[in-house]
C-alpha positions in Angstrom: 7.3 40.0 14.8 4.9 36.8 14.8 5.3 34.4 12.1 2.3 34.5 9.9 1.0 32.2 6.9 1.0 33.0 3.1 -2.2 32.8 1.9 -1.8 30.6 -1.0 -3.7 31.4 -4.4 -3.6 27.4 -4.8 -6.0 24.7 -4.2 -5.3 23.5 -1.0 -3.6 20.0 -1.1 -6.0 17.1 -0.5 -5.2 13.7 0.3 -6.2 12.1 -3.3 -3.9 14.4 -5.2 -1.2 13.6 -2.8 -1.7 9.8 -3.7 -2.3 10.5 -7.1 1.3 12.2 -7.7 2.7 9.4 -6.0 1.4 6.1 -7.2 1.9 5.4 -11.0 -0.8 3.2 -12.1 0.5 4.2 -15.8 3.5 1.3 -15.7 1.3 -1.4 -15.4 0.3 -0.7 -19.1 4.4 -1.3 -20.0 3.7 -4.7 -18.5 0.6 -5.8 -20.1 1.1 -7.4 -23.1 3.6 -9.7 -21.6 1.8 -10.6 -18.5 -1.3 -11.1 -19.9 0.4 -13.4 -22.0 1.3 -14.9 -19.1 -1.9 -14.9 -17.0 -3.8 -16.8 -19.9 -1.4 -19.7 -20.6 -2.8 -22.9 -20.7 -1.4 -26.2 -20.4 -0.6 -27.8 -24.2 1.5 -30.4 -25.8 5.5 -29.1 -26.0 6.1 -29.2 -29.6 9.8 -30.2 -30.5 11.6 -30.0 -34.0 13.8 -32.9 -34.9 16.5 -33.8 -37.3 18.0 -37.4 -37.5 20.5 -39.2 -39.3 21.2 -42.7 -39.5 24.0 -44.7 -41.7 23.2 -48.6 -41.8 27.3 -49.7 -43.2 27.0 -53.5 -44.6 29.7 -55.3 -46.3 29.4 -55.0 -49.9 26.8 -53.3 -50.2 26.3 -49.6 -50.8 25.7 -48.0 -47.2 22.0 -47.1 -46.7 21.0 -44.0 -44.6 18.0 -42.2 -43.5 17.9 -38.3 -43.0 14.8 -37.9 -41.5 12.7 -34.3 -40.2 9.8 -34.3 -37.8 7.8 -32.1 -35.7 7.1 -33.9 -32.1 4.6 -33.4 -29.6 4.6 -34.2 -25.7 1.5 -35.5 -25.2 1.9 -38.0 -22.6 2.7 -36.2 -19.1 -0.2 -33.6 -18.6 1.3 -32.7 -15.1 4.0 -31.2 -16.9 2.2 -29.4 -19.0 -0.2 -28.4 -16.7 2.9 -27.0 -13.9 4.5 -25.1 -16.6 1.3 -23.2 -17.8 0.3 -22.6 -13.7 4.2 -21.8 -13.4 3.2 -18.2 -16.0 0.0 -17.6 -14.5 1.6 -17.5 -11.0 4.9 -15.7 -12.6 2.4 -13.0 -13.7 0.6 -13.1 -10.6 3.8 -12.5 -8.5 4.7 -9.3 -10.9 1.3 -7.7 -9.8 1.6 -8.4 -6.3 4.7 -7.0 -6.3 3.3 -3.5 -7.9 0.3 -3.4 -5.8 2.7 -3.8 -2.4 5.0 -1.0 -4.0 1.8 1.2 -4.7 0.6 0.6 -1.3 4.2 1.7 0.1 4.2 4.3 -1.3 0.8 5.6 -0.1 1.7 4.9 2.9 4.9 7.0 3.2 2.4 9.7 1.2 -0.1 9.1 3.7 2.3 9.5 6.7 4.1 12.7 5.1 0.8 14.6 4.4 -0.6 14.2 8.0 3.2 15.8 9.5 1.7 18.2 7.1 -1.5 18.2 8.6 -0.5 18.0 12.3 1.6 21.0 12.1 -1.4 23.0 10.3 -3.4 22.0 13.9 -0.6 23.0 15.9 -0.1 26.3 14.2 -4.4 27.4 14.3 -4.2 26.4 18.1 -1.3 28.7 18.6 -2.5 31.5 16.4 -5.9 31.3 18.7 -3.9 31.5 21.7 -1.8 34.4 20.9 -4.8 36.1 19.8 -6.8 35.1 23.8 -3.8 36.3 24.8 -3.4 39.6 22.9 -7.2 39.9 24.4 -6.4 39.4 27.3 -3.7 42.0 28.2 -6.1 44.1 26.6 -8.8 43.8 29.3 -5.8 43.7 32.0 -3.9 47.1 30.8 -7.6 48.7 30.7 -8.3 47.3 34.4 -4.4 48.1 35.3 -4.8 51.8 34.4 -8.0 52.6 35.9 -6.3 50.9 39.3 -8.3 47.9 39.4 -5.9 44.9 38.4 -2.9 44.6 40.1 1.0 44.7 38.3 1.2 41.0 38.7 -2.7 40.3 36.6 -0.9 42.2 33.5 2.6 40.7 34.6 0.9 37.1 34.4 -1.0 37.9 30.9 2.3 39.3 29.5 4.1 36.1 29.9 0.9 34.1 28.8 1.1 35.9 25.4 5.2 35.6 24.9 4.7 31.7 25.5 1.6 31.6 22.8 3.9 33.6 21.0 7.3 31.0 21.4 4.7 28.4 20.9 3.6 29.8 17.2 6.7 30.3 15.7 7.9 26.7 17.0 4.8 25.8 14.7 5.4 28.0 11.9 9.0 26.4 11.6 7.9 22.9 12.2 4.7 23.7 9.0 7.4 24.8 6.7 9.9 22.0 7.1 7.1 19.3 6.7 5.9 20.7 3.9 9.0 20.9 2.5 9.1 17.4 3.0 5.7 16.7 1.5 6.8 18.8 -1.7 10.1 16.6 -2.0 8.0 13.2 -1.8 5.4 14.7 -4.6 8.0 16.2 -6.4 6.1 19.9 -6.2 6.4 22.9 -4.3 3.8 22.7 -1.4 3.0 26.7 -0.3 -0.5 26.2 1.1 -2.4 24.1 3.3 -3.7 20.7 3.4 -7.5 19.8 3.5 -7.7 16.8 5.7 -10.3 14.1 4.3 -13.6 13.9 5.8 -14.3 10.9 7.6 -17.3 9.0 5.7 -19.5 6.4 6.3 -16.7 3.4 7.8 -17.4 0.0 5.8 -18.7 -2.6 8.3 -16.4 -5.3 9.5 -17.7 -7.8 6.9 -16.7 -5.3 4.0 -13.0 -4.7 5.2 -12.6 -8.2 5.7 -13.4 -9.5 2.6 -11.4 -6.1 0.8 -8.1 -7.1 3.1 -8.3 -10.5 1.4 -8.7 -9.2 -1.7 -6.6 -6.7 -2.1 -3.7 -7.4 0.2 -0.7 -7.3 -1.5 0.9 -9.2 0.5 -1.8 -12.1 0.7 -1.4 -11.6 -3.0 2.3 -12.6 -3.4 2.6 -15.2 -1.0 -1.0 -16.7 -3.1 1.1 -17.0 -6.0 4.0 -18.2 -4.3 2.0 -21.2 -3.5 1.2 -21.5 -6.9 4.5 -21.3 -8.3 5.2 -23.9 -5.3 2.4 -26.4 -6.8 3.5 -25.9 -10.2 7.0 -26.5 -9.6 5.4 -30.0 -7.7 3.7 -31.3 -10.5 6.6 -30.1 -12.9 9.0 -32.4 -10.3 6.4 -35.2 -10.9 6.7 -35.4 -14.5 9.9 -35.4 -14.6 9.8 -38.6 -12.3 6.7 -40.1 -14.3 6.5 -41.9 -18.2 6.4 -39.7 -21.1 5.3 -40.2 -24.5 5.7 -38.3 -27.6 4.3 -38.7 -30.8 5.9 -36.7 -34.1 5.5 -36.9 -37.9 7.5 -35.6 -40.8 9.0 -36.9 -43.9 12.4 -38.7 -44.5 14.8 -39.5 -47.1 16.1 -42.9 -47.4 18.5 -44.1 -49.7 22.4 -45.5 -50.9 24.3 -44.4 -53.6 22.1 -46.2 -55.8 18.9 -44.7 -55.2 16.7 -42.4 -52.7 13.3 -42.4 -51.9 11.4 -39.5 -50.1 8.2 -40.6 -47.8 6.3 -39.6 -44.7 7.7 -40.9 -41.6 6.0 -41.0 -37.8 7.3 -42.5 -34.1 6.1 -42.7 -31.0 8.5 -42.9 -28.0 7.6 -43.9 -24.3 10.1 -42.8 -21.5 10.0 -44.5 -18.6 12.4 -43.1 -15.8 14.5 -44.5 -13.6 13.7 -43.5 -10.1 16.8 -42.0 -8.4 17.9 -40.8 -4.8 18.4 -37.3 -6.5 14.3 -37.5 -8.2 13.3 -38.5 -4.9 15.0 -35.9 -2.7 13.6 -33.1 -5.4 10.1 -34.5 -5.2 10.2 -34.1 -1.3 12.0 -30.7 -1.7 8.6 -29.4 -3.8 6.4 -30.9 -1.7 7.6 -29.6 1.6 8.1 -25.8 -0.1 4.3 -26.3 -0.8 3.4 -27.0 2.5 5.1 -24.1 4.0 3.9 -21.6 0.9 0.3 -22.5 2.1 1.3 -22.0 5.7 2.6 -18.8 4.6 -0.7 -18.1 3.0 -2.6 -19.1 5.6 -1.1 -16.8 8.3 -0.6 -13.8 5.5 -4.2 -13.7 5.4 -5.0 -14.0 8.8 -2.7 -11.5 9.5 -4.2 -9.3 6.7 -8.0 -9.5 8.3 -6.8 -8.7 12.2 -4.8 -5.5 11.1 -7.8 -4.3 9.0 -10.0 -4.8 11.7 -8.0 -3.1 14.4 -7.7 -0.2 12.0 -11.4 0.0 11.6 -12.2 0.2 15.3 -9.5 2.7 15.7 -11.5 5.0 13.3 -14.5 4.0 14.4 -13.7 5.1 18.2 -11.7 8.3 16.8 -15.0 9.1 15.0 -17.0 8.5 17.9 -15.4 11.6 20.1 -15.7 14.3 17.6 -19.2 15.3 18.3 -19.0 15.2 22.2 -15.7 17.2 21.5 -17.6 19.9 19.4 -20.1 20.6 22.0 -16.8 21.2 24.9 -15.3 23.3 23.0 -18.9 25.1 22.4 -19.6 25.4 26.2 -16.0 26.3 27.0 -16.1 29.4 24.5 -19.5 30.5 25.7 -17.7 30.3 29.3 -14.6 32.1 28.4 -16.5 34.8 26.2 -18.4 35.8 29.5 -15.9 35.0 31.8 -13.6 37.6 30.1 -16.8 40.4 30.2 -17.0 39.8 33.0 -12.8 40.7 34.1 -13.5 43.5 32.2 -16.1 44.8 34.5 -14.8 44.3 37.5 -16.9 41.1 38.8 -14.9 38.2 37.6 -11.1 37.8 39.5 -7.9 36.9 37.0 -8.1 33.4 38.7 -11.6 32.3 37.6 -10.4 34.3 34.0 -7.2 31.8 33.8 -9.3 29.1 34.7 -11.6 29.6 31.8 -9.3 29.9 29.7 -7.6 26.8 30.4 -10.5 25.2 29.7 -11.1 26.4 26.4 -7.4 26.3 25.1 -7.9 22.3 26.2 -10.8 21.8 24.8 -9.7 23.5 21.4 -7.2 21.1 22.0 -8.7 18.1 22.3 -10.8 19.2 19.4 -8.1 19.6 17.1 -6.3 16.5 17.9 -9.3 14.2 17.8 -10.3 15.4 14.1 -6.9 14.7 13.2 -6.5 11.5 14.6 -10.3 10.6 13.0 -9.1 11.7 9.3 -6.0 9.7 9.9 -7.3 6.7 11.0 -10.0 6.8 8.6 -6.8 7.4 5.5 -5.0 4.2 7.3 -8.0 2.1 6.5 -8.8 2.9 3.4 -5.0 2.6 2.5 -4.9 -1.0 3.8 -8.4 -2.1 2.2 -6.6 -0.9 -0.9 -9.6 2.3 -1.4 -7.2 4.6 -2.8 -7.7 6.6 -5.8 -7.2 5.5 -9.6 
């Protein structure tokens, strides 16, 4: 018995609800509040609390002491303030880089799981029009055969023609239901029907993909915000090595065991640092992981633009071969059709009917192939120009 496909009372299965059921936009929501938070800090003076105590012993007289309570500001090394502020934004900026290279991972292993899918669909239609040429076929050669003008070996030859269309269809039925058992396991559902394969639209010009792989490459993305975390942690390195000053006011208690008096109280302190082997070697540390984070950047990008371009041309040339395709497989079917009225009245041979249909099984073929390899090549853009559903 042939293997046969369910007809399923689903919606077949396109590629946006595949992509849908595996990308959860919904957890960057849990992350919000915190990195927006993060994404709009700004640089500001470091406000400190501080308590002091100080016992001023004389001989005889009563000890005198100050307990004293300010709130103090760093106000005098801006790069520090400045590297710790770009230090959040690019914190927050590595978080989403991070998502966005996870979402496009997984469409991709979506993408790659729903075209096996796909595939197998192609390769079980060719077979099922095979078998059925071939179940045509003996026809017309038992007819010829029993009226005595086909040889044994004509229905001999289309008997074995049919068994391997035959071996060939149920090699596809098996290969459809494991892939699609597959795809179900990915989207966590039970995949019965069949898979609509996109239609190849208009394909954005080079400009456009260029300027979308820039933008919304997750990996020129991260290694963006590691070079700013790398200039951040630079000019936080450089404020640690340059003068400080703080300013702070509050109110104090000074007195002896006589008497106490409360009043305001303000200071100013300047730190100078003393410049050390250790500051040195940590300043050269952050500037040379700056230089190689803009390296980084520099070649993520570029690396970014040439692989969206070289998927581009492949759709574009996949697209190109469908229409030439279409009319083959037109001109071959028109062929075979008379070629095999022609068997049945006697005035074509079984050679000239193989022949024809070779050529149409091939150009079915080719057919089939090419509008899969278009719809995939056109999904593989749009995946790495980050054009995938919300």
């Amino acid at each position: 018995m042939l293997p046969t496909t369910q007809a399923s009372a689903q919606t077949p299965l396109t590629l946006d609800a595949a992509l849908r059921a595996v990308m959860t936009p919904a957890a960057v929501d849990v992350l919000t509040p915190g990195l927006a938070a993060a994404a709009s800090a700004r640089p500001g003076a470091m406000p400190s609390l501080q308590t002091g105590l100080s016992v001023a012993p004389d001989v005889g007289v009563p000890a005198k002491y100050t307990l004293s309570q300010q709130l103090s500001f760093d106000v005098g090394s801006r790069a520090g303030r400045l590297g710790r502020a770009r230090s959040a934004q690019a914190a927050a900026a590595q978080v989403l880089a991070s998502f966005a290279t996870s979402r496009r991972s997984a469409a991709q292993n979506a993408v790659a799981a729903f075209f096996a899918v796909a595939a197998d669909q192609v390769q079980f239609a060719s077979a099922s029009q095979n078998v059925a040429l071939g179940q045509r076929t003996l026809r017309a050669t038992t007819q010829r055969r029993r009226v005595g003008v086909a040889p044994r070996v004509d229905a001999d030859r289309a008997r074995a023609a049919l068994r391997s269309s035959e071996a060939d269809l149920a090699a596809a039925a098996a290969a459809l239901g494991a892939d699609r058992a597959a795809l179900g396991e990915l989207l966590s559902a039970t995949v019965s029907g069949n898979v609509t394969l996109p239609d190849v639209r208009t394909i954005a010009t080079s400009d456009l993909v260029r300027d979308k792989a820039l933008q919304r490459n997750p990996l020129v993305a991260s290694a963006s915000a590691e070079l700013r975390n790398a200039q951040a942690a630079l000019l936080i390195v450089q404020s640690d090595t340059g003068p400080g000053l703080s300013v702070g006011a509050g109110a104090a208690i000074t007195g002896d065991s006589v008497q106490k008096t409360l009043g305001p109280v303000v200071s100013a302190t300047l730190t100078l640092p003393i410049s050390t082997n250790a500051a040195r070697a940590a300043r050269g540390a952050a500037q040379a992981r700056v230089a190689a984070a803009n390296v980084a950047l520099i070649q993520a990008r570029r690396d970014a633009v040439q692989t969206a371009l070289r998927l581009r041309a492949q759709a574009v040339s996949a697209a190109a071969r469908l229409a030439p395709l279409r009319d083959a497989v037109d001109s071959a079917q028109r062929v075979a059709e008379s070629t095999l009225g022609g068997y049945r009245l006697g005035a074509v041979s079984s050679a000239d009917l193989i022949a024809a249909q070779t050529q149409l099984v091939s150009a079915r073929t080719a057919l089939n192939s090419a509008t899969l390899q278009a719809s995939q090549a056109y999904a593989a853009l749009q995946v790495e120009i980050g054009d995938l559903p919300s």
